[in-house]
C-alpha positions in Angstrom: -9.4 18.8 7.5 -11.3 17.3 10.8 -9.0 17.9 13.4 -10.8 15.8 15.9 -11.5 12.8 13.9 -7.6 12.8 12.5 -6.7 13.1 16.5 -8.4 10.3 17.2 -7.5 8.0 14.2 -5.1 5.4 15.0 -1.6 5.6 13.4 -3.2 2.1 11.7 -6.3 3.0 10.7 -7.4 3.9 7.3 -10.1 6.3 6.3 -13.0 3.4 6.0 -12.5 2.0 9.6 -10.0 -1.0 8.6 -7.4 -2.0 10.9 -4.1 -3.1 9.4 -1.5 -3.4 12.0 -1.1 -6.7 10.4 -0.4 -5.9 7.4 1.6 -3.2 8.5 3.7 -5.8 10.4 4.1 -8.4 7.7 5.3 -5.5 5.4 8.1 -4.2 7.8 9.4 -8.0 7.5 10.1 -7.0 3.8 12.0 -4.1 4.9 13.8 -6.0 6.8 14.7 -8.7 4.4 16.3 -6.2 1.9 18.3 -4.7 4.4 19.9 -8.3 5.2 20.7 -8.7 1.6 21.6 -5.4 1.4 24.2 -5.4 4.1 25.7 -8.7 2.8 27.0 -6.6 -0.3 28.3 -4.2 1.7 31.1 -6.9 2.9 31.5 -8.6 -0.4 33.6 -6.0 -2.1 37.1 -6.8 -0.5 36.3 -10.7 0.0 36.9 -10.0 -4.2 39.3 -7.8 -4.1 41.4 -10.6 -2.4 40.5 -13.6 -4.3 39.9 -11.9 -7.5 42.8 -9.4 -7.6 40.5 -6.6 -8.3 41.4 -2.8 -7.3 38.8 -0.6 -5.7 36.9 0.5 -9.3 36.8 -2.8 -10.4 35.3 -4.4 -7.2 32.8 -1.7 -7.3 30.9 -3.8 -9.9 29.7 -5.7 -7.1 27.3 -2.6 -6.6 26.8 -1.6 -10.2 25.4 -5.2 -10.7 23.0 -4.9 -7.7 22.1 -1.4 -8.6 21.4 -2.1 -11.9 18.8 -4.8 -11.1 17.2 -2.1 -9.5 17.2 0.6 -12.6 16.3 -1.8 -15.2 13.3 -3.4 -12.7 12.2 -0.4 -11.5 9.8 0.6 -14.0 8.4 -2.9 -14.9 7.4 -3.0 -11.1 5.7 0.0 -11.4 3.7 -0.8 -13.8 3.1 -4.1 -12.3 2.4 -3.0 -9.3 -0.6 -0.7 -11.0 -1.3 -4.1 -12.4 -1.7 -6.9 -10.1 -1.6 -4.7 -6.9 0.1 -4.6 -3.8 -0.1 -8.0 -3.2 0.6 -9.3 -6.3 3.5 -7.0 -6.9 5.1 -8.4 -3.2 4.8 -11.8 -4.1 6.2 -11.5 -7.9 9.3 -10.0 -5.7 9.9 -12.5 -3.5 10.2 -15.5 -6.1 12.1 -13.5 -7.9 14.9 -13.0 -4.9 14.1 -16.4 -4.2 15.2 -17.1 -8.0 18.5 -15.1 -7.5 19.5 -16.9 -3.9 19.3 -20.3 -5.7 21.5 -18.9 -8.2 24.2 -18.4 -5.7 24.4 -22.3 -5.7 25.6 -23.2 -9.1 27.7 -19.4 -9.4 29.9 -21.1 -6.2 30.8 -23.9 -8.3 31.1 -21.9 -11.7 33.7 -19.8 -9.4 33.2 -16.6 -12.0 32.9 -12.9 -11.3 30.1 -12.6 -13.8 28.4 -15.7 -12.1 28.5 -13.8 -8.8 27.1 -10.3 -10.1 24.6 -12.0 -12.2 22.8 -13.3 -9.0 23.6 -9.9 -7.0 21.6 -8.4 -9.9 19.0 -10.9 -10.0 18.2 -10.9 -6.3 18.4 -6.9 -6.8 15.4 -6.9 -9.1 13.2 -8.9 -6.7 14.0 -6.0 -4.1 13.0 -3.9 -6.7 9.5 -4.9 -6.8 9.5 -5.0 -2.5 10.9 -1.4 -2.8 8.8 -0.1 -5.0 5.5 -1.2 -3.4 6.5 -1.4 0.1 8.0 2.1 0.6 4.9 4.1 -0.8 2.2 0.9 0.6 3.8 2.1 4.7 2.4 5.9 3.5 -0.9 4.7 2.9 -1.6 2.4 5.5 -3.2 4.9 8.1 -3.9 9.0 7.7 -1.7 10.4 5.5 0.0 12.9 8.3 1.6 9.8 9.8 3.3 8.8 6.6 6.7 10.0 7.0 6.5 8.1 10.5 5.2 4.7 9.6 7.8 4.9 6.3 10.7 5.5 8.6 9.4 3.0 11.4 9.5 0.4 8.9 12.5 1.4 7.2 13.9 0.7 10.8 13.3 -2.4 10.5 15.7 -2.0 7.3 18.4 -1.4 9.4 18.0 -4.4 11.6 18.3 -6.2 8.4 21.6 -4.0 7.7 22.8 -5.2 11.0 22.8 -8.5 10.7 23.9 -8.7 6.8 27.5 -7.7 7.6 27.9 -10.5 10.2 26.3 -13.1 8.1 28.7 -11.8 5.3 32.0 -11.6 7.4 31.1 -15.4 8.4 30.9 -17.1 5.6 32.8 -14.3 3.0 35.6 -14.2 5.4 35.7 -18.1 7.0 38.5 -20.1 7.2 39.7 -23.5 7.9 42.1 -25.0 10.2 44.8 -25.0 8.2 43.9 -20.6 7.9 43.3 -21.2 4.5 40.1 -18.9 3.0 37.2 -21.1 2.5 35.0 -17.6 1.5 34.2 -18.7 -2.4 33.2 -21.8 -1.1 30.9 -20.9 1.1 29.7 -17.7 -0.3 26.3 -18.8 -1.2 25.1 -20.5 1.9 23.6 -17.0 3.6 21.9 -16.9 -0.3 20.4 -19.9 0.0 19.1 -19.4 3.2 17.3 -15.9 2.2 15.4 -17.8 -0.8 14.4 -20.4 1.4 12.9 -17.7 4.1 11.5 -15.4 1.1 9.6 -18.4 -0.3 8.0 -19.1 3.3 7.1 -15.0 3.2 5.6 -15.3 -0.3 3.5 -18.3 0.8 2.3 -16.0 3.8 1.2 -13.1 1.8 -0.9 -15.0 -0.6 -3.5 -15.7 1.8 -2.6 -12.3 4.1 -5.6 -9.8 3.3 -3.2 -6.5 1.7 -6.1 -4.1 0.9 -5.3 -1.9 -1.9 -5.9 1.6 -0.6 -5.7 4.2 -2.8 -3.4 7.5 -1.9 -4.7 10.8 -1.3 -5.0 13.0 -4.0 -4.1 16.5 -3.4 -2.7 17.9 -6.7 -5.9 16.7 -8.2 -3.6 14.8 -10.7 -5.9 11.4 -11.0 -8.6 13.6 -12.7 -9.0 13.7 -16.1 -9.4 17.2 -17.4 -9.3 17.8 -20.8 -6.4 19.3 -22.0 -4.4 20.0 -18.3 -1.2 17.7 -17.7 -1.3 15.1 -14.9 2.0 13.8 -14.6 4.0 13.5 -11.6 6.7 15.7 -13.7 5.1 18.4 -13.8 5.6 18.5 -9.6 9.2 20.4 -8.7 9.2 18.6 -5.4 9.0 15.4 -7.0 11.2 15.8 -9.8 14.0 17.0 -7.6 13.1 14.0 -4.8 14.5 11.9 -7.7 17.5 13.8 -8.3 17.9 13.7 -4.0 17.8 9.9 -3.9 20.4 9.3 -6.9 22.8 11.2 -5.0 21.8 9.8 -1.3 22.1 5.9 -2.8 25.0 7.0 -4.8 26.6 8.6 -1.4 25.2 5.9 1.1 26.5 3.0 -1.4 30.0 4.8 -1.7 30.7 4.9 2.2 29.1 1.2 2.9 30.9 -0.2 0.0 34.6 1.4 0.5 33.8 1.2 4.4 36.2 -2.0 5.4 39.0 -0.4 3.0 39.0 2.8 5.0 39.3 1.0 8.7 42.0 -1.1 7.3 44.2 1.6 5.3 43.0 5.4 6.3 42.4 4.4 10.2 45.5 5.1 12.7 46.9 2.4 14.3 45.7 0.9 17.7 47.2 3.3 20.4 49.9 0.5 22.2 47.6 1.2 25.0 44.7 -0.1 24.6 46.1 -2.8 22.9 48.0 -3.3 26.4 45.0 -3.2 28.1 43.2 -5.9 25.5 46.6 -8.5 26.6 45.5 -8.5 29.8 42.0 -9.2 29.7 40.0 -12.3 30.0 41.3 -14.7 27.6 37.8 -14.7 25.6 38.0 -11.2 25.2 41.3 -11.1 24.1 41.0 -13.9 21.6 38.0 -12.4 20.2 40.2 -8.9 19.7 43.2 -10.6 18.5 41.0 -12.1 16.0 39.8 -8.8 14.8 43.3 -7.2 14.4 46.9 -8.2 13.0 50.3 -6.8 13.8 51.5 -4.8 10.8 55.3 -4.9 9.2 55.6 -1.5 11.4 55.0 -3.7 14.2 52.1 -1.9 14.9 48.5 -2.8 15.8 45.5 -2.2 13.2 42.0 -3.9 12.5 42.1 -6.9 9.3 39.4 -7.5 7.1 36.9 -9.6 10.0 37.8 -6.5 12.3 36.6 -3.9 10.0 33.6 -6.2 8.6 32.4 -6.1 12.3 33.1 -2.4 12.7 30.4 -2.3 9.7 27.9 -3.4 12.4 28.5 -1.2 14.5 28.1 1.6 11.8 24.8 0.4 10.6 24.1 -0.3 14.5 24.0 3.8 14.6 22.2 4.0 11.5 19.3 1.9 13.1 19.4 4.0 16.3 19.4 6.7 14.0 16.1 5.6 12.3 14.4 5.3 15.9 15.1 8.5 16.9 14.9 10.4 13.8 11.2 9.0 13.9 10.8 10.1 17.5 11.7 13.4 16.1 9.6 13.4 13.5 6.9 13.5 15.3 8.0 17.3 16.6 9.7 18.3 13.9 9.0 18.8 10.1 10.4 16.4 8.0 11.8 18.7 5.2 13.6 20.6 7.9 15.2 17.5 9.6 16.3 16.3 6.5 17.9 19.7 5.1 19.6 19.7 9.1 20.9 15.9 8.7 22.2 16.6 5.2 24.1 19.4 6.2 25.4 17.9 8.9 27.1 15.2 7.0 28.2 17.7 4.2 30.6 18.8 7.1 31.5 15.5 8.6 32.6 14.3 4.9 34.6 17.2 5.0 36.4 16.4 8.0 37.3 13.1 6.7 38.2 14.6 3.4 41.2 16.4 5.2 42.7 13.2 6.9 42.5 14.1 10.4 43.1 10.6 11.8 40.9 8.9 14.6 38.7 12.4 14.3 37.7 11.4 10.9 37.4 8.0 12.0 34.8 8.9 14.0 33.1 10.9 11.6 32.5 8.0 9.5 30.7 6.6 12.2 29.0 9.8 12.0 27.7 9.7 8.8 26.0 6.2 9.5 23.6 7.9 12.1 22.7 11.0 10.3 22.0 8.9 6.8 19.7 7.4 9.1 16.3 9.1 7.6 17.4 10.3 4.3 16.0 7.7 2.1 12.5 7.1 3.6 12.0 10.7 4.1 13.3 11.7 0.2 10.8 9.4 -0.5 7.8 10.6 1.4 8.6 14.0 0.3 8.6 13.3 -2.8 5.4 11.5 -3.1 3.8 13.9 -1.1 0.4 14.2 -2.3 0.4 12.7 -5.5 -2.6 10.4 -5.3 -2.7 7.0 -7.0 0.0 8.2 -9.1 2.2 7.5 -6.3 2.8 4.2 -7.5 4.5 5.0 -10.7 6.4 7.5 -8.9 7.8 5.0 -6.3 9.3 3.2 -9.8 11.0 6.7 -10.3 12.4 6.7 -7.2 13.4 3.6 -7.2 15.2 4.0 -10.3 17.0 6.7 -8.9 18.8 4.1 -7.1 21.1 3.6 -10.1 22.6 6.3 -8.4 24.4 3.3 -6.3 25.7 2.2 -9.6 27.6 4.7 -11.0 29.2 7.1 -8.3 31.1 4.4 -6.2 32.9 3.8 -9.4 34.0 7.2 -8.8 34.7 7.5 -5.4 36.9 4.0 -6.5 39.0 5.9 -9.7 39.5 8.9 -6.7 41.1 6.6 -4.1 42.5 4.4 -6.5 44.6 7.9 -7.9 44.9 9.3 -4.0 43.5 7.6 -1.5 40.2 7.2 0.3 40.1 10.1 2.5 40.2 12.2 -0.8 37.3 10.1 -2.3 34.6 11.1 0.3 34.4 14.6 -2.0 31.9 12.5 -3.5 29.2 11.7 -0.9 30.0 15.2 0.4 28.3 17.1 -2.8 25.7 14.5 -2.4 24.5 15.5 1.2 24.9 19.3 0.3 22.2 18.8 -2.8 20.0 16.9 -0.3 20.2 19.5 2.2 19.4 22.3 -0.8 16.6 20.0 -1.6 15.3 19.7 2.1 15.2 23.5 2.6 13.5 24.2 -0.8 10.5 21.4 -0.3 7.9 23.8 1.1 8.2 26.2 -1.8 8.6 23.4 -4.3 6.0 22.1 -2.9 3.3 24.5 -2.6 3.0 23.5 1.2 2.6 26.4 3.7 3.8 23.9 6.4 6.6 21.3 6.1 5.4 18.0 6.3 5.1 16.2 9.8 5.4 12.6 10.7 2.7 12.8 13.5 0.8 15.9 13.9 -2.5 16.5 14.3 -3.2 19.2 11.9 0.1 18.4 10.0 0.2 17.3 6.3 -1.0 19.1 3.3 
């Protein structure tokens, strides 16, 4: 490798000169846009709950349906993303998400469970496609030694998207009327409608965008054509168990955003009578704003309702944004394998701690778990395509598919706290995060790389 010239390369810059800070930019928008949809699910579970009289395994449909749009997408996207692309493969997304927000119009007035999760899985396999492309397109988009950093800055822009998808959600899912009647079903496909209007203005934008089509590195040498010598991107350890990595850190993320409103309105202490003191005698906006965000239990006590909690998910996915910004601060220090493996075991312990029921303590450590999820997927991700040249693409459809892993385990974590409670369910994304940690630790000897891989170094990368 030229130290010099990779010193001097912009972050932006690919190997024949071309500036794409651009295209960059336009792709971080897609990011974004699946994290909005994204963090709308994430509410949508107990809005169904209560209309629909469903217990916690049967609500988590809501993310089997979205997940499975992923798992049965995944592979067509691949394949058309070797097909028609980058570009091609971004727009064919977008209409397709644009296709399942529309649908949200006529599922309101059908008023069906099945109408609902047909357009969460519809708009799911447009973000397939985005996915897909986008995640390993950010890798390739400058010298391959900043690709864990430009994946993660982007996927930062993922959790601004998470953000705001929970308020949108807890707005109309959760709206009243002034009588304090629920007007949710009604109004449940208005944020829906809005994203396919926006996505159609996107796709419009990237058909006359200029989205190069840069080919990956190739360091395994697996794009050759050698007679007789297998090429495919199983034959790699690191990859094979990147896939296994991100079916259990979907299936872990999706159990704790899912179930997250349930646990701060059944496993959370009530509010200590002092601070809800102190909230009575603030400024009148302040305290209607809190009083709207509690109720007064039969106990007489003080907890957080449904709007509460669904506003408590933004400030969890608040700390999983920070946690994206400075994880890719740090990955510019530190190697990405190593981060990961300290992250994942990290949360192994504060799952733990929640496991055991230890009131505000595992409260907090919910919270917790928001922030140090923060990298996992992007950097599973780079790790795993690590060096697999324009095979990367069909890769990414693995990967991708491995988010099926969103599918099935909340069902499980649902059956646990539906037979205990939901303290006892978080056994579940515990054995998640202590695979991903194995995982992390193993990556330089599964990956025949005598240094981990770096997010900005100068003579970092394979």
């Amino acid at each position: 490798m030229n130290t010099k010239n990779t010193t001097n390369k912009g972050m932006f810059v690919t190997d024949d000169g071309q500036n794409v800070l651009f295209t960059f930019l336009l792709l971080i928008l897609l990011f974004a846009l699946w994290g909005f949809c994204n963090g709308m699910i994430d509410v949508m579970d107990k809005h169904f709950q209560e209309v629909l009289h469903l217990d916690l395994a049967q609500s988590a449909w809501v993310q089997f349906a979205h997940y499975l749009g992923y798992f049965l997408m995944a592979l067509p996207a691949g394949w058309l993303a070797a097909k028609l692309g980058y570009k091609g493969g971004i727009i064919s997304g977008l209409l397709l998400v644009a296709a399942g927000g529309f649908w949200f119009i006529p599922a309101t007035h059908i008023g069906s469970f099945w109408a609902f999760l047909l357009g969460v899985c519809i708009i799911a396999a447009g973000l397939t496609f985005l996915e897909t492309i986008a995640n390993p397109y950010a890798t390739v988009l400058g010298p391959e030694q900043y690709g864990a950093t430009r994946i993660n800055l982007a996927q930062s822009c993922n959790g601004i998207g998470l953000i705001f998808g929970p308020i949108a959600g807890g707005m109309f899912f959760y709206s009243k009327n002034a009588a304090g009647e629920s007007t949710g079903s009604e109004h449940l496909w208005i944020p829906y409608a809005g994203v396919a209007v926006v996505v159609i203005i996107l796709a419009v934008v990237f058909y006359f965008a200029n989205v190069p089509d840069i080919k990956a590195k190739d360091d395994f040498h697996i794009d050759d054509s050698t007679p007789g010598v297998s090429h495919s991107v199983w034959a790699h350890p690191h990859f094979v168990m990147a896939v296994i990595a991100q079916f259990l850190y979907v299936a872990a993320q999706a159990g704790i955003f899912s179930f997250f409103i349930n646990y701060m309105t059944s496993q959370v202490p009530e509010i200590p009578p002092s601070v809800d003191g102190a909230v009575q005698h603030s400024p009148d906006f302040l305290k209607h704003w809190m009083n709207s965000l509690t109720e007064i239990r039969t106990t007489g006590a003080v907890a957080f309702n449904n709007k509460g909690a669904s506003n408590l998910v933004s400030v969890g996915l608040l700390l999983f944004l920070g946690g994206r910004f400075i994880g890719t601060a740090l990955l510019r220090k530190f190697a990405a394998d190593k981060l990961l493996g300290l992250y994942g075991a990290i949360n192994t312990v504060l799952c733990l701690l929640i496991f055991f029921k230890l009131g505000w303590l595992s409260a907090l450590s919910v919270f917790g778990t928001y922030f140090f999820m923060s990298i996992m997927f992007p950097t599973i991700f780079a790790l795993g395509i690590f060096g697999l040249g324009q095979r990367a693409k069909r890769a990414s459809s693995f990967l991708v598919m491995a988010i099926m892993g969103g599918a099935i385990l909340p069902k499980v974590m649902g059956a646990i706290a539906d037979a205990s409670d939901l303290s006892r369910a978080f056994i579940v994304p515990m054995v998640c995060f202590g695979f991903i940690a194995i995982y992390a630790y193993m990556w330089p000897r599964l990956s025949g790389a005598e240094e981990g891989m770096r997010g900005i170094s100068a003579t970092g990368g394979h």
